[in-house]
C-alpha positions in Angstrom: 0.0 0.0 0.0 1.7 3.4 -1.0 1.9 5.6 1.8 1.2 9.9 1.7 4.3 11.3 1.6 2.5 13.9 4.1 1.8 11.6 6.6 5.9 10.8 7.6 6.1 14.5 7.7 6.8 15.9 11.9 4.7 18.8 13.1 7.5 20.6 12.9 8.0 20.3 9.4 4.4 21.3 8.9 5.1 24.1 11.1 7.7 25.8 9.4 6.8 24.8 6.3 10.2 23.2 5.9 9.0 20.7 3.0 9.0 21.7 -0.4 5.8 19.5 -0.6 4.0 21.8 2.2 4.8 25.0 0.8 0.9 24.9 -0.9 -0.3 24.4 2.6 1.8 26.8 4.4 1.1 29.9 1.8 -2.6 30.8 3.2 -0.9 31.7 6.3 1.7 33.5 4.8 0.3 35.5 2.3 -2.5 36.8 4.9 0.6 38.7 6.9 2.2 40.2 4.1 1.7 43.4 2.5 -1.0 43.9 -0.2 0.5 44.7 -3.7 -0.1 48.0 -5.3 -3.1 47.8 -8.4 -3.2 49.5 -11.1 -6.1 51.7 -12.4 -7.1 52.0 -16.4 -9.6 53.8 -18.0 -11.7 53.1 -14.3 -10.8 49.4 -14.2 -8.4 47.1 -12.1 -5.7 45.3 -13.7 -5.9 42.7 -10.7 -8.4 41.9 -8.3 -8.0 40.7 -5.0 -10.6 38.2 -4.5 -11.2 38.2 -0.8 -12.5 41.4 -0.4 -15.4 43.4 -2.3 -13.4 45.5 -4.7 -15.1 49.2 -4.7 -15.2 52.1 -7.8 -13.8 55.3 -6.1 -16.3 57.1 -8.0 -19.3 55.3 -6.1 -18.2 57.0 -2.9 -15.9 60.5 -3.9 -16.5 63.0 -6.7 -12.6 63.4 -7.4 -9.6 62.1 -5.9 -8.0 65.2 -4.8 -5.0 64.3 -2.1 -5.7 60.8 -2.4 -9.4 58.9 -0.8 -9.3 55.8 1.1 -12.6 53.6 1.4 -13.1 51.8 4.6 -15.4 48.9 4.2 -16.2 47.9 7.7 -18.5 44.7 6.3 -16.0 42.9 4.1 -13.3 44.4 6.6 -10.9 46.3 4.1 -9.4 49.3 3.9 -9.4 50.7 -0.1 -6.6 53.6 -1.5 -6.6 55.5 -4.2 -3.9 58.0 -5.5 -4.8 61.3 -6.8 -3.2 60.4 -10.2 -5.2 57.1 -10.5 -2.2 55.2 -10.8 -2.2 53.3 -7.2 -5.5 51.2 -5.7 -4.3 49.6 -2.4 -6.1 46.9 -0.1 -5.2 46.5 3.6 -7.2 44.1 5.5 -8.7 45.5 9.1 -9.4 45.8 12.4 -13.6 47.1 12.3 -15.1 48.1 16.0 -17.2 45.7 17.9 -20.2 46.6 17.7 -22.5 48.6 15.1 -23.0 51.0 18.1 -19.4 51.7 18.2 -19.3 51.9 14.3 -19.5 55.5 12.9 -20.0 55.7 9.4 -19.9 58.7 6.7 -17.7 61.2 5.4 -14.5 62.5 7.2 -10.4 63.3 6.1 -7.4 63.2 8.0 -6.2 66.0 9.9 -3.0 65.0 11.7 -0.4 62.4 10.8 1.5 60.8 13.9 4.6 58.4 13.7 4.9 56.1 17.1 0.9 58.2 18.7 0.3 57.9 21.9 -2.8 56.6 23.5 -5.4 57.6 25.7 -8.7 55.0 26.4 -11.9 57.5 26.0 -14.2 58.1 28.9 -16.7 55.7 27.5 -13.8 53.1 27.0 -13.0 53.7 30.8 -16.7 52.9 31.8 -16.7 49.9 30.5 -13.0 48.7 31.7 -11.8 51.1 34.3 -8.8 48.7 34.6 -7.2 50.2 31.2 -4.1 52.3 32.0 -5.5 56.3 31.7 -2.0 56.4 29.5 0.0 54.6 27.3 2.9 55.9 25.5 4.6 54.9 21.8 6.0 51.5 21.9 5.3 47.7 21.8 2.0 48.0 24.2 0.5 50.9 22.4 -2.8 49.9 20.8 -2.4 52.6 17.6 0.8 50.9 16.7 3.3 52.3 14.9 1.7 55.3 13.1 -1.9 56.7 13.4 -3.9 58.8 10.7 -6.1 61.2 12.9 -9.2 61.9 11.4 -12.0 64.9 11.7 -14.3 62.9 13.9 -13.1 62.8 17.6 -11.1 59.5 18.9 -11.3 58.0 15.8 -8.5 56.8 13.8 -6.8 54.8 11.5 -3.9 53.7 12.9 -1.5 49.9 13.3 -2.0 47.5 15.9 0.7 45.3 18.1 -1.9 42.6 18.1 -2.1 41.0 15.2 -4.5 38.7 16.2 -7.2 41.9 15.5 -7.2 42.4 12.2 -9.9 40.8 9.7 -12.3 40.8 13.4 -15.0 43.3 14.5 -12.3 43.8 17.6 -11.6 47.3 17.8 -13.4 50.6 20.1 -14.4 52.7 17.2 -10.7 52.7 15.0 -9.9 51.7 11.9 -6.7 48.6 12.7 -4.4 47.8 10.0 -0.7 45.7 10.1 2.0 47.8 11.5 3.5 47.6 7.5 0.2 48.4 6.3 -0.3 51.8 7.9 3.5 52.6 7.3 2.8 52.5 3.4 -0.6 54.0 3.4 1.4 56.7 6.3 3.4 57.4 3.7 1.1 57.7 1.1 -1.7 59.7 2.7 -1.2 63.5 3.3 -3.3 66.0 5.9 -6.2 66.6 3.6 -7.0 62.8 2.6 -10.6 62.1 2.0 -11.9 59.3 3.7 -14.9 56.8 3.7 -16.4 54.8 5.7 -19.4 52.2 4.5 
C-alpha cells in the first residue's frame, strides 16, 4: 500500500513549512501577513483583483480624488486607496469596531499624521474597563501601533496594531486597525487633507 508522503512529515516540518511539498499548505498563512500589492487603475478598471474582499469604484463614494481617498469597508473588513493620479488602488485588511453602536460611518479626512501616537482609552472606554491604563505611551503595548492617521471625527483613527490577532475581526473601540507595514505604506502615502470613507 503506497503511503502519503504527508503523513511521515513531523509537526515541525508542517510548522515551518520546511518541505517543499508543504509550501501549498503553508502559503494561506503567509500570504495573509504580508503586504498587499499595489493595483493599477485603467480607464476606471483594475488590472488585478484581489478576490477576498469586495473590490469598490472610487467614484461610487468621492467626486474626485484630490490628495488621495481611502474607502473603509467595515463589512468585508478592508481598507481601499486611491492616489490622486489614479495610478495606485491599495487593499489592507482590518481591524472594524465591535459593535455597530461603536461603528461610525460617513464622510471625514485626515487632519493629523502621527509616527509612534500615543494613547489615551476615551471616557466611554474607561466605563466599561476602568482597569485600562489612563496612559500609554509609543512603543510595543500601544494599541495605535506604529503610526496613526487622525481623522476629523473625535477618537477615531486609522492607525497599526501590536496585536495581530485583531485584524480581519469586528475587535476594535471605534478605529480603523491595520498591520503595523500596512499603515507605514498607506502613512506614507496619505497627506493632511486625505478624503476618507467609511461604508
Amino acid at each position: 500500500m503506497a503511503t502519503d508522503r504527508f503523513s511521515k512529515l513531523s509537526r515541525r516540518d508542517f510548522a515551518l513549512g520546511l518541505s517543499a511539498g508543504m509550501a501549498p499548505l503553508a502559503a494561506p498563512a503567509i500570504l495573509r501577513a504580508q503586504p498587499v500589492d499595489s493595483f493599477a487603475e485603467e480607464d476606471g478598471r483594475i488590472k488585478r483583483r484581489v478576490s477576498s474582499f469586495k473590490t469598490h469604484n472610487w467614484q461610487d463614494h468621492f467626486s474626485d480624488r484630490r490628495n488621495n481617498v481611502i474607502l473603509v469597508d467595515t463589512v468585508s473588513r478592508a481598507l481601499h486607496f486611491w492616489n490622486e493620479e489614479g495610478t495606485v488602488y491599495k487593499v489592507y485588511p482590518t481591524s472594524v469596531p465591535l459593535t455597530d453602536e461603536l461603528t461610525r460611518r460617513g464622510r471625514t479626512e485626515v487632519i493629523r499624521k502621527r509616527v509612534g501616537p500615543d494613547w489615551r482609552p476615551t471616557p466611554n472606554m474607561l466605563k466599561r474597563n476602568p482597569e485600562l491604563p489612563e496612559y500609554v505611551g509609543p512603543g510595543p503595548e500601544n494599541p495605535l501601533g506604529t503610526h496613526a492617521l487622525y481623522l476629523t471625527w473625535t477618537y477615531y483613527r486609522i492607525h497599526g496594531t501590536n496585536d495581530t490577532r485583531k485584524i480581519g475581526r469586528r475587535s476594535s473601540n471605534g478605529c480603523v486597525g491595520l498591520y503595523n507595514d500596512h499603515i507605514e505604506d498607506l502613512f506614507a502615502r496619505c497627506v493632511v487633507g486625505t478624503q476618507v470613507v467609511l461604508i
